[in-house]
C-alpha positions as a printed Julia matrix, in Angstrom:
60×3 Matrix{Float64}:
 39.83  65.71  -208.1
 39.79  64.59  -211.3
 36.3   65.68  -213.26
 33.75  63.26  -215.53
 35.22  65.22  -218.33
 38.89  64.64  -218.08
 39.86  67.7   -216.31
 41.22  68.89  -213.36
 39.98  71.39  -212.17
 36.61  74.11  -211.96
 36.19  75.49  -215.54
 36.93  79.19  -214.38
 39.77  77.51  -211.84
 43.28  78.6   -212.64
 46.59  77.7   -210.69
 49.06  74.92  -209.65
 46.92  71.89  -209.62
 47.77  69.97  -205.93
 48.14  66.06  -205.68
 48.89  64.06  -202.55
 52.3   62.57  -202.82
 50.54  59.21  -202.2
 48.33  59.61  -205.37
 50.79  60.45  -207.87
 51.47  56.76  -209.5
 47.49  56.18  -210.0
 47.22  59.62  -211.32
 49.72  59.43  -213.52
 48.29  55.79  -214.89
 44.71  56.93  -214.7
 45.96  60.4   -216.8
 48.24  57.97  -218.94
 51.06  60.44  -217.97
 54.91  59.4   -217.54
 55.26  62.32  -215.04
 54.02  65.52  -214.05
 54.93  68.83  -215.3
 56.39  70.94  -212.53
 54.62  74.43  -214.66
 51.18  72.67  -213.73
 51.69  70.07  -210.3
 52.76  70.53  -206.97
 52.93  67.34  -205.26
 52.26  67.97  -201.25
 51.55  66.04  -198.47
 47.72  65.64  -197.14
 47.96  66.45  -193.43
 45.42  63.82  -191.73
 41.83  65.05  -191.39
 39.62  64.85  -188.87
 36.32  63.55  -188.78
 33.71  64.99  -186.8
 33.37  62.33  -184.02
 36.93  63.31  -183.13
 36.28  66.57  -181.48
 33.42  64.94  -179.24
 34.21  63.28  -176.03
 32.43  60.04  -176.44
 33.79  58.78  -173.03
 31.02  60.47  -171.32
């Protein structure tokens, strides 16, 4: 998530930074980047989440 300030991530944070695959283009317009530097990024995939609803059985 990309902070009011600019940044990436938690001021005391250190690390890869992770982006969904599916985010990368906006990211990189948003960020005004040409592409990502494989020292900083790892792209991954999101697995889907689930939303609370989903582990209630709402055909009772």
């Amino acid at each position: 998530m990309i902070k009011r300030n600019g940044d990436d991530r938690h001021w005391a944070g250190s690390g890869i930074i992770m982006i969904d695959r599916s985010a990368v283009d906006e990211y990189l317009k948003y960020r005004g980047l040409t592409k990502l530097k494989d020292s900083k990024y790892a792209i991954i995939d999101i697995i889907e989440t689930k939303q609370p609803i989903d582990f209630y059985d709402v055909s009772e």
